[in-house]
C-alpha positions as CSV (number, residue, x, y, z in Angstrom):
1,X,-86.8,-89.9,-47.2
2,X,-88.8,-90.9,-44.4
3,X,-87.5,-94.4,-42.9
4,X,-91.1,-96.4,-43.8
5,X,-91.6,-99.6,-44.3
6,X,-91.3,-100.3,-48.0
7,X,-91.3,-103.9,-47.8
8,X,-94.8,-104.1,-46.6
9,X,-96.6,-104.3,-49.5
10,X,-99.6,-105.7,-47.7
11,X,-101.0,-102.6,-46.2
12,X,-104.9,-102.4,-45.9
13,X,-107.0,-100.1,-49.0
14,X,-107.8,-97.9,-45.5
15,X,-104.4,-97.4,-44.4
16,X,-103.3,-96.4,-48.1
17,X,-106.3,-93.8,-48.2
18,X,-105.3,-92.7,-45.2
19,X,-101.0,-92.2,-46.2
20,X,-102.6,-90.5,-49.0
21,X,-104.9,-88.2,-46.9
22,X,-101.7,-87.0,-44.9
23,X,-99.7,-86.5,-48.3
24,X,-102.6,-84.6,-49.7
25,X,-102.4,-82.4,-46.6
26,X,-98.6,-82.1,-46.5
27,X,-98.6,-80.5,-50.4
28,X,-101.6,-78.6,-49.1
29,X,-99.8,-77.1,-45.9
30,X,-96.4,-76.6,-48.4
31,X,-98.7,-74.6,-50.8
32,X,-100.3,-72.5,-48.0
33,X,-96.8,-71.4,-46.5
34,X,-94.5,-71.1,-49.8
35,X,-98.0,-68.7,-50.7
36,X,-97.4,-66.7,-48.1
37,X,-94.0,-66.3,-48.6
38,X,-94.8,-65.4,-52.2
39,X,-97.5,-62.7,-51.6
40,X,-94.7,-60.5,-49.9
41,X,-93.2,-60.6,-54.3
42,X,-96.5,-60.7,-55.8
43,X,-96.2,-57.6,-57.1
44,X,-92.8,-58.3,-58.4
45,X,-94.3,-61.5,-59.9
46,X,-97.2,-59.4,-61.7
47,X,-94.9,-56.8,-63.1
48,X,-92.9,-59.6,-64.9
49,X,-95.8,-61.3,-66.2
50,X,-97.6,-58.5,-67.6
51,X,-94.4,-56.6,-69.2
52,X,-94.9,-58.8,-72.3
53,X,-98.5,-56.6,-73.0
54,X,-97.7,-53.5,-74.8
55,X,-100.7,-51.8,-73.7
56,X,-101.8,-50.7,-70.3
57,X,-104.1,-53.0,-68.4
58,X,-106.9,-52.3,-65.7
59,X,-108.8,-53.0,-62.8
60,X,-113.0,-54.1,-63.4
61,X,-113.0,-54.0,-59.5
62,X,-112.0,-52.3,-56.5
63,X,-110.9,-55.8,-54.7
64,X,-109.5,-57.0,-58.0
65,X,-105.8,-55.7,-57.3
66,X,-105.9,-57.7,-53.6
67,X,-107.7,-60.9,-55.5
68,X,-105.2,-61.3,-58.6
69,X,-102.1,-61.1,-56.4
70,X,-103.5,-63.6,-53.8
71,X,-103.9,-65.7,-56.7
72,X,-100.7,-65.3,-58.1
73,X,-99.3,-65.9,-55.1
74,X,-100.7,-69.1,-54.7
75,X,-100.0,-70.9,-58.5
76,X,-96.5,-69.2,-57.4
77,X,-96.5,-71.2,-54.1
78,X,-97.6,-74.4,-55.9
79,X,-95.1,-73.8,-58.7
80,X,-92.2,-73.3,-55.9
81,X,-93.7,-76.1,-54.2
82,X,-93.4,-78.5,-57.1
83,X,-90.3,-80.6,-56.3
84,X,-91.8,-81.3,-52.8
85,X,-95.3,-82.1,-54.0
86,X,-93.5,-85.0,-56.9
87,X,-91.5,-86.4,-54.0
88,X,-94.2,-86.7,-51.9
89,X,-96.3,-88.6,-54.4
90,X,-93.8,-90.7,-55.8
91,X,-93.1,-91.4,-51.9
92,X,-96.4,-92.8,-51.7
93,X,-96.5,-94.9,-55.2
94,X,-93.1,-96.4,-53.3
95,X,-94.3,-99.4,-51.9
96,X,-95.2,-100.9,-54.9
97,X,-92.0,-100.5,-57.2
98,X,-89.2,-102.7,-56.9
99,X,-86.3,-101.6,-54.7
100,X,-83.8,-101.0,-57.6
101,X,-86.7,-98.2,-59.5
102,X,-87.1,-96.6,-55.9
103,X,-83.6,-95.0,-56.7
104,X,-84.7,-93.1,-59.1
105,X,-87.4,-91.0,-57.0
106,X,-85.2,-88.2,-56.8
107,X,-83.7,-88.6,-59.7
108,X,-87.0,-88.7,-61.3
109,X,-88.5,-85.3,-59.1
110,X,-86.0,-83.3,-60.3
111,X,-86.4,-84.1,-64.1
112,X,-90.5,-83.5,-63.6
113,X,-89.9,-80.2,-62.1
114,X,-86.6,-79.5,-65.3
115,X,-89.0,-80.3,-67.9
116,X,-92.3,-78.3,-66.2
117,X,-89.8,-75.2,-65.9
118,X,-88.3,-75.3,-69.1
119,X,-92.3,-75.3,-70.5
120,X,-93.2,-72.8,-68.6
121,X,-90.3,-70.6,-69.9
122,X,-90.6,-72.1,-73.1
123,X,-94.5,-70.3,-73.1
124,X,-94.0,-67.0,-71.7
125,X,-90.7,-66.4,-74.4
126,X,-91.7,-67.9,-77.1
127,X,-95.7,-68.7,-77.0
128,X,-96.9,-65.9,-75.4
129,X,-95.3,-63.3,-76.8
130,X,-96.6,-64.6,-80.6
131,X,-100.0,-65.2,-79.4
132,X,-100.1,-61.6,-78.1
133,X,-98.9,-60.4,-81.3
134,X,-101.4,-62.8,-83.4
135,X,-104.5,-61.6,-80.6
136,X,-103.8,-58.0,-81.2
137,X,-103.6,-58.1,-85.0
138,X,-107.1,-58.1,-85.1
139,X,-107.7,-54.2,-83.6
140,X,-109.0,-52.2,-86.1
141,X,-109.2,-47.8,-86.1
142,X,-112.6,-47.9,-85.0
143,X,-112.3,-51.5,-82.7
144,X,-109.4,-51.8,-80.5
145,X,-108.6,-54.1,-77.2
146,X,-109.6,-53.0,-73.8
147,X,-107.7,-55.8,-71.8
148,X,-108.5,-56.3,-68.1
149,X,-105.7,-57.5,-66.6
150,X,-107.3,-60.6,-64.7
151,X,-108.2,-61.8,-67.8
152,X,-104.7,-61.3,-69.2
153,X,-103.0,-63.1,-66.5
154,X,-105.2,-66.1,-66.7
155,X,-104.4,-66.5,-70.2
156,X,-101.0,-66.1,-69.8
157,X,-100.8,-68.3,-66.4
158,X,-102.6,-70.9,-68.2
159,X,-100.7,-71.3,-71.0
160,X,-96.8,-71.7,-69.0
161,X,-99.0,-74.2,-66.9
162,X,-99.9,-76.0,-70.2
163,X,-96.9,-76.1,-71.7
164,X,-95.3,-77.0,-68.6
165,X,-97.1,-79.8,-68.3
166,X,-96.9,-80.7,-72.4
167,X,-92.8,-80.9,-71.5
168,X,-93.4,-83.9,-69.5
169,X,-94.8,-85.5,-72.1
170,X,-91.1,-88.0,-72.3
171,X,-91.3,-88.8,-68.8
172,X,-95.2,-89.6,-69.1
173,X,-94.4,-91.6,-72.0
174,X,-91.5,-93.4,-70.3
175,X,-94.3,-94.2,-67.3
176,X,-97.0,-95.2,-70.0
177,X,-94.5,-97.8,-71.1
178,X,-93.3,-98.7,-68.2
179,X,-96.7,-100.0,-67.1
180,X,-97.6,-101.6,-70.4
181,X,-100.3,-98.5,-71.6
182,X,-98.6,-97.4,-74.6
183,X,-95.1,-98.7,-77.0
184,X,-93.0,-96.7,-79.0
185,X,-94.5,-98.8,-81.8
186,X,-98.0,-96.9,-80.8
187,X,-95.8,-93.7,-80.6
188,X,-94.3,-93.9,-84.2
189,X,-97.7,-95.3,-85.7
190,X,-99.6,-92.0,-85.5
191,X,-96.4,-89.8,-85.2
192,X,-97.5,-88.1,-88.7
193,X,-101.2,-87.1,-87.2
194,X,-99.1,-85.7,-84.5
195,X,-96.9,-83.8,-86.6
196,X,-100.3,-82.1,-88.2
197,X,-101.7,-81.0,-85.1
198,X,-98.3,-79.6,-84.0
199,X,-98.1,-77.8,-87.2
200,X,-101.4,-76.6,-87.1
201,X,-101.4,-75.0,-83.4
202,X,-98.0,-73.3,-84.5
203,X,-99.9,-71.8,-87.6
204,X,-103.0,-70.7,-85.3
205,X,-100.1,-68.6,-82.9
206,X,-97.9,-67.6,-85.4
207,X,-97.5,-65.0,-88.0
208,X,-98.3,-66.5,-91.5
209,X,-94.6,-66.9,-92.5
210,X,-93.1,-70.2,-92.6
211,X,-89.6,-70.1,-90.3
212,X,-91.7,-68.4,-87.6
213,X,-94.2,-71.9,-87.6
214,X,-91.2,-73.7,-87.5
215,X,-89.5,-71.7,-84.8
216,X,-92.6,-72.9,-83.0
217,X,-93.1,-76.2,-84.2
218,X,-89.7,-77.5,-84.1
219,X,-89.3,-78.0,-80.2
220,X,-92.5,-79.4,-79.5
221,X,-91.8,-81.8,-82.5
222,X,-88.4,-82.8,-81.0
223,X,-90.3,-83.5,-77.7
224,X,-92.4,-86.1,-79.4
225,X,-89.2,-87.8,-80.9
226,X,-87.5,-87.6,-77.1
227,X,-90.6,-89.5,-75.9
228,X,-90.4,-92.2,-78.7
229,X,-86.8,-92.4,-78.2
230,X,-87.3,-93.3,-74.6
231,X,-90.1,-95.3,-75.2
232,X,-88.6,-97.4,-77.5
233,X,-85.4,-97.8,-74.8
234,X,-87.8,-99.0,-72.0
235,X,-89.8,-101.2,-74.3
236,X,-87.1,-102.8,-75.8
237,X,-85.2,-103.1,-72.1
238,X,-88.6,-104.9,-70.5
239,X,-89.4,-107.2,-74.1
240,X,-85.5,-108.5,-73.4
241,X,-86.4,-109.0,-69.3
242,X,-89.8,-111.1,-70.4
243,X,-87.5,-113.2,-73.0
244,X,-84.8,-114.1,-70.5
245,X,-87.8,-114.8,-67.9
246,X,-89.3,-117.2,-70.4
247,X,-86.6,-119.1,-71.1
């Protein structure tokens, strides 16, 4: 970490917009170059997303081939690049936690980029793979899918960058509470409407057989109960910090 001047917690709304300009260009430059460096396995990158597809995929356009790997190669670069872009914005939030939570920046950049990989995996072993399956159900002898393959890799880009970003749903909770937006209390008061829409998006992705809903279900469920878990520890911690302040 750069040697700034956390202390000053004065610093003019100009000179914050203008740390945040150079961070935004610093995660911009990172992108660019890890980009590059991924185009050179873009093709590598395409063959393992699109092995999941049984069926063969094409081309709508002759500059489509060039277009999708540029593409991939920059969600890849960004991806890569994760761990650096956290740091950098968690850099910049610095000033205005207290020394002892600036400790946990890195501590808290590597969990954020854990939890968006283990989503992300989570999606193309698990989610994708049924939702192909579920898609492709619907052929028929006379109707059957002709799958171009840009569509196919946004779908399946899309969804490991959703569920990446559905597995940070304990640290975002453990912010949330952290700055007084939501309590575990909230978190365990609609936990049941919760459990219904999880149940519901496993049953829309999912063959209609029980264990395979709950294959589905069950980790995303177990996410929720992380984040209240946590919640509840942090709410409970701060409630104890206001008593002993009051008294």
């Amino acid at each position: 970490m750069n040697k700034k001047n956390y202390d000053d917690k004065k610093m003019p709304f100009v000179d914050h917009l203008e740390e945040l300009r150079w961070v935004l260009i610093k995660c911009i430059i990172a992108v660019v170059v890890l980009s590059i460096g991924c185009y050179f396995f873009s093709e590598h990158i395409q063959n393992f997303l699109t092995r999941l597809y049984p069926y063969k995929l094409g081309y709508l356009g002759v500059s489509d081939a060039f277009i999708i790997r540029l593409k991939l190669s920059i969600v890849t670069g960004a991806i890569v690049g994760l761990p650096f872009i956290v740091y950098q914005f968690w850099t910049f939030i610095a000033p205005g936690l207290l020394e002892r939570e600036r400790k946990y920046i890195p501590i808290i950049v590597i969990f954020t980029t854990v939890c968006f990989l283990v989503g992300a995996a989570f999606a193309y072993f698990v989610i994708i793979p049924f939702g192909l399956r579920f898609l492709s159900s619907f052929q028929t002898e006379n109707v059957v899918q002709t799958v171009v393959i840009n569509k196919y890799l946004s779908f399946v880009v899309w969804l490991m960058i959703v569920f990446g970003l559905v597995f940070e749903l304990p640290l975002l909770s453990a912010f949330l509470t952290k700055i007084g937006i939501i309590n575990y209390r909230t978190l365990k008061r609609v936990r049941k409407y919760s459990i219904i829409v999880i149940f519901v998006a496993a049953a829309m992705l999912t063959p209609p057989d029980p264990q395979t809903q709950l294959f589905l279900a069950g980790p995303l469920i177990l996410l929720y109960e992380i984040s209240i878990f946590i919640s509840r520890m942090i709410g409970r911690k701060k409630e104890k910090k206001e008593k002993e302040e009051e008294e």
